[in-house]
Backbone as CSV, one residue per row, in Angstrom:
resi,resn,N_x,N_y,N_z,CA_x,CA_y,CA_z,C_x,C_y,C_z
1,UNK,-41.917,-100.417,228.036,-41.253,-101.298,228.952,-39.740,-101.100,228.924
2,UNK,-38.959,-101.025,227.822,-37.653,-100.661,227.847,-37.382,-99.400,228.381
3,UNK,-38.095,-98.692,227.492,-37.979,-97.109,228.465,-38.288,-97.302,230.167
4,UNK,-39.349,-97.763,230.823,-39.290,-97.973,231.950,-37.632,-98.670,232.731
5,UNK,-37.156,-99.721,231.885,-36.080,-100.073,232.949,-35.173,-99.400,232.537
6,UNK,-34.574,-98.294,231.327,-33.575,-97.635,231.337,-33.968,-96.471,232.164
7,UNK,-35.154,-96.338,232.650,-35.459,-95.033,233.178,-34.840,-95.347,235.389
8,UNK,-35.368,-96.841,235.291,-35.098,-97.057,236.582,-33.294,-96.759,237.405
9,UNK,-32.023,-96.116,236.184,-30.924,-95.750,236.784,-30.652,-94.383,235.876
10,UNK,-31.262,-94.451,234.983,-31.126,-93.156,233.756,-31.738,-92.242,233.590
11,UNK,-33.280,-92.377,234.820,-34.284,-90.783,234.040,-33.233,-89.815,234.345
12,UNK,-33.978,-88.828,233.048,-33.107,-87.455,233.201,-32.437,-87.700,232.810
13,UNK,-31.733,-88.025,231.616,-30.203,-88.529,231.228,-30.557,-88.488,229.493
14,UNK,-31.784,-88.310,229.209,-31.554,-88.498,228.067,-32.691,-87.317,227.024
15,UNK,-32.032,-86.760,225.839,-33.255,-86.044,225.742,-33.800,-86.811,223.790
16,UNK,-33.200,-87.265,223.429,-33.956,-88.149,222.340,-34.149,-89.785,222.928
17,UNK,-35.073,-90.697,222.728,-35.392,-92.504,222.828,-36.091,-92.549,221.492
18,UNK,-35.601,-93.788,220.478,-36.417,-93.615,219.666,-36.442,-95.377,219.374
19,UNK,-37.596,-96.392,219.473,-37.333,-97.844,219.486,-37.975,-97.827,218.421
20,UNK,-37.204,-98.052,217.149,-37.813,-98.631,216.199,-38.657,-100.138,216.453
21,UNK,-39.724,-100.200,215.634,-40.815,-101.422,215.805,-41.383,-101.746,214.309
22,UNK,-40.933,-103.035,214.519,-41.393,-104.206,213.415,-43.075,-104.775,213.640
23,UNK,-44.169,-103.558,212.816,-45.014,-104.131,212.708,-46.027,-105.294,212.660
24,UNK,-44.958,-105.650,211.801,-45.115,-106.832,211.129,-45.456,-108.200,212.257
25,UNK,-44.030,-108.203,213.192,-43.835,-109.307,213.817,-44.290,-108.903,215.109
26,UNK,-44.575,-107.385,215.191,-45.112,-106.836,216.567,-44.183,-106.908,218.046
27,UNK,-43.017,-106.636,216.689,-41.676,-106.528,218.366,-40.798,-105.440,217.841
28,UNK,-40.066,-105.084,218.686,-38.800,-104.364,218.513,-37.797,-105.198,217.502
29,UNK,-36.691,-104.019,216.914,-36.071,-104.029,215.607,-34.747,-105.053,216.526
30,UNK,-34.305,-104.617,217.684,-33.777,-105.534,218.080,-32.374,-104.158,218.407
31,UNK,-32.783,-102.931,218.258,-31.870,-101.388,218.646,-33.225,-100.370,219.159
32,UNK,-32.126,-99.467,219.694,-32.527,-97.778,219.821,-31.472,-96.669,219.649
33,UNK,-32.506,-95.760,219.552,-31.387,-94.471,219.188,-31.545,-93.972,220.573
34,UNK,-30.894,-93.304,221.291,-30.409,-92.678,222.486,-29.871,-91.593,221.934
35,UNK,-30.405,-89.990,222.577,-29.417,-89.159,222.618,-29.105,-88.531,224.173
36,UNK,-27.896,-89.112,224.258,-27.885,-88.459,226.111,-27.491,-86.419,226.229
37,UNK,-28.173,-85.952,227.286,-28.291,-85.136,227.557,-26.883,-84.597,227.450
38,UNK,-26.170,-85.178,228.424,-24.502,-84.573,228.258,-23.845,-85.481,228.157
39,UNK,-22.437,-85.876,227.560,-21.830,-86.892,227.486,-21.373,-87.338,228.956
40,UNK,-21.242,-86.870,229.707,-20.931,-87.376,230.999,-22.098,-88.378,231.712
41,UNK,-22.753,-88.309,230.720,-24.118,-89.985,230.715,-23.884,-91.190,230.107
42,UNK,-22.689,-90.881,229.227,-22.665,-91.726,228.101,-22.030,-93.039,228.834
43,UNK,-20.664,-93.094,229.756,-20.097,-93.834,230.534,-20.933,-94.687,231.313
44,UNK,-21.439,-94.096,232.029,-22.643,-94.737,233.150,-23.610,-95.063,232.277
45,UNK,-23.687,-95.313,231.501,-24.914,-95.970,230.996,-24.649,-97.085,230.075
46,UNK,-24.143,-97.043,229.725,-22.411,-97.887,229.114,-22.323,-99.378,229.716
47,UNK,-21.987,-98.658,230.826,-21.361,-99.524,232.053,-22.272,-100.451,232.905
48,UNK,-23.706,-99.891,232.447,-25.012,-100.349,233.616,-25.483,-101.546,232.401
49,UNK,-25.456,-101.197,231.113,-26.108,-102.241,230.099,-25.076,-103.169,229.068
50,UNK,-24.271,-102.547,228.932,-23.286,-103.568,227.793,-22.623,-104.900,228.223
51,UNK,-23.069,-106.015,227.505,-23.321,-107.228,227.678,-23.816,-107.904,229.035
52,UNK,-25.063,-107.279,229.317,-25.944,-107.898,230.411,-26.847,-108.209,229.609
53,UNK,-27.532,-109.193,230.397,-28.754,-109.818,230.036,-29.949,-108.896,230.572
54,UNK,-31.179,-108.897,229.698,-32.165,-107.931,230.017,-33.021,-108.969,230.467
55,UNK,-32.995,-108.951,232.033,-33.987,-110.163,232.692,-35.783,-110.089,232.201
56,UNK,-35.777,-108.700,232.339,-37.455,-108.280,232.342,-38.126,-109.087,231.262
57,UNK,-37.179,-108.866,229.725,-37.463,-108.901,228.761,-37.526,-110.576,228.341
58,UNK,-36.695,-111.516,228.761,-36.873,-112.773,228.524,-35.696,-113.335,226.957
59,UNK,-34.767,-112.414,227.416,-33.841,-112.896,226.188,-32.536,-113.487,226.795
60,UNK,-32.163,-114.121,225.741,-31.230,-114.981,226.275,-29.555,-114.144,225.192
61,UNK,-30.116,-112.943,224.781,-28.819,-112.235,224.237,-28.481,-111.327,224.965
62,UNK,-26.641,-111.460,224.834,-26.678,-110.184,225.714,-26.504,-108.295,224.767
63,UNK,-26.889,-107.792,225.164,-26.751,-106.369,224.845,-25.580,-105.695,224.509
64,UNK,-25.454,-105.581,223.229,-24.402,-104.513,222.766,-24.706,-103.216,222.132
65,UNK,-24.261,-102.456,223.706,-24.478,-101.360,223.286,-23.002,-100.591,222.628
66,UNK,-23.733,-99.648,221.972,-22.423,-99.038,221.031,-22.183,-97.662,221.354
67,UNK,-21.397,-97.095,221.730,-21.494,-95.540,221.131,-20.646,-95.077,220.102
68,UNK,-21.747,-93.705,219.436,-21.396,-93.348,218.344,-21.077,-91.986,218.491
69,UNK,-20.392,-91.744,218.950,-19.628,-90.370,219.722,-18.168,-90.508,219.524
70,UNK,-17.893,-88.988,218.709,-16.303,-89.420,218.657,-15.414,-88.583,219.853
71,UNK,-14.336,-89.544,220.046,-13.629,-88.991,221.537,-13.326,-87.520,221.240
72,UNK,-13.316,-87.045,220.454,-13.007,-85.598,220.380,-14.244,-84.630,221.283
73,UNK,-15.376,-84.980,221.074,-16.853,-84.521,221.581,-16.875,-84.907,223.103
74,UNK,-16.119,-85.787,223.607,-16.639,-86.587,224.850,-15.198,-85.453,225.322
75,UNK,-15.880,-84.791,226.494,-15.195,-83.383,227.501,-14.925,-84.415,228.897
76,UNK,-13.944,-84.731,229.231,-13.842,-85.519,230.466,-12.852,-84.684,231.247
């Protein structure tokens, strides 16, 4: 399901997804690992999720996404 709505502005954008999952409680860890294809994904994707609310999902937090890319790597 997450993969589905990052896919709905992002397919093709990414070539690692990895959602860690809590057995236990039978949900997500509450992250993912993302590796985007080229950094020129990294912005736009950035920009589409960090601190929005994920309607689908039914949470009332908003999303912080991070990147872990240092500006030296990011070719603009």
């Amino acid at each position: 399901m997450l993969l589905a709505s990052i896919d709905e502005k992002h397919k093709g954008t990414m070539t690692f997804f990895y959602l860690p999952i809590d057995f236990k409680n039978k949900c997500n860890v509450g992250y993912a690992f993302i590796n985007m294809l080229s950094a020129s994904h990294i912005i736009p994707f950035y920009d589409t999720f960090n601190g929005k609310k994920w309607e689908k999902f039914n949470m009332k937090k908003l999303l912080p996404w991070h990147m872990h890319e240092s500006k030296e790597r990011l070719h603009w």
